[in-house]
C-alpha positions in Angstrom: -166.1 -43.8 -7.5 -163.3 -42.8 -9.9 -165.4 -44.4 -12.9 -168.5 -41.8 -11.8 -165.8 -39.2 -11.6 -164.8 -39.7 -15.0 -168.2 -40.1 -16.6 -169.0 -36.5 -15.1 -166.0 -35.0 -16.2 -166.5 -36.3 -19.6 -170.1 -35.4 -19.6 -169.7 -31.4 -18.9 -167.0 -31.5 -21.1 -169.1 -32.6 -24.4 -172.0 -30.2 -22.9 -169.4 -27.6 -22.8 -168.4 -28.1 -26.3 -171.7 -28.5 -27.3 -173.1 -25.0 -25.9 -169.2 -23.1 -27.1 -170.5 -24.7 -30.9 -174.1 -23.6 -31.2 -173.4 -19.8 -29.9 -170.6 -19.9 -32.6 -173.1 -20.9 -35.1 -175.7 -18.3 -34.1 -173.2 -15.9 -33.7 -171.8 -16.2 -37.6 -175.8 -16.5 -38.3 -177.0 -13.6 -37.0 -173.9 -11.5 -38.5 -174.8 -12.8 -41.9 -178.2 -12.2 -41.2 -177.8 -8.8 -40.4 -175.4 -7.9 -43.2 -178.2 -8.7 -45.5 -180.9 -6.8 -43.9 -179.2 -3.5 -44.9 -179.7 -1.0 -48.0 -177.3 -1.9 -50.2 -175.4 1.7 -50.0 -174.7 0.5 -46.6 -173.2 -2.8 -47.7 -169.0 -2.9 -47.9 -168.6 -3.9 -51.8 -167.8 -7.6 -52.1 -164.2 -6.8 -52.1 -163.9 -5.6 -48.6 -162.3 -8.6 -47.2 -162.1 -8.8 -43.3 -164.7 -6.1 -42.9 -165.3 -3.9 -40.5 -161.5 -3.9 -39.2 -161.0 -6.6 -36.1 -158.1 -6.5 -33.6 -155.9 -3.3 -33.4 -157.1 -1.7 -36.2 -160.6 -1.7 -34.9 -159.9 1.1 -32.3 -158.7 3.9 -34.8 -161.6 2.6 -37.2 -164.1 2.9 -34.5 -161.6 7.0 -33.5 -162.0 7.7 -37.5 -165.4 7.5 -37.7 -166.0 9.4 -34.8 -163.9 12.0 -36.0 -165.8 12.4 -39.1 -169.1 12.2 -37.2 -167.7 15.0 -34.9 -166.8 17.3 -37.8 -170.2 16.5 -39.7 -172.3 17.6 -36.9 -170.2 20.7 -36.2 -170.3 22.4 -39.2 -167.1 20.7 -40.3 -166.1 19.0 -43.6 -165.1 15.0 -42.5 -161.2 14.5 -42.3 
């Protein structure tokens, strides 16, 4: 009983890692797949490392941007 127990455990484990790697791999392929799909105005030059910002510099990317959309469609001039 204890050998069946450890073949199932070891079995959903490696299915486990198994599905956790291909969404990774679809995941990095459909961001790189959709980088190139855009005009290339709308492309961050090749220097822009780590772009767009992840982590905590994300939120007041995401607040800037908003801001400027805000002010554009008001009337405004973007900050």
């Amino acid at each position: 009983m204890l050998l069946l127990q450890t073949a199932l455990t070891a079995s959903y484990v490696a299915f486990v890692v198994r599905v956790w790697r291909m969404s990774r791999r679809r995941a990095a392929g459909s961001v790189a797949a959709g980088a190139s799909l855009l005009p290339a105005a709308d492309c961050p030059p090749e220097s822009a490392v780590g772009w767009p910002p992840l982590g905590t510099e994300f939120g007041l990317y995401v607040d800037e941007g908003m801001a400027a959309l805000d002010a554009y469609l008001s009337g405004g001039l973007a900050p």
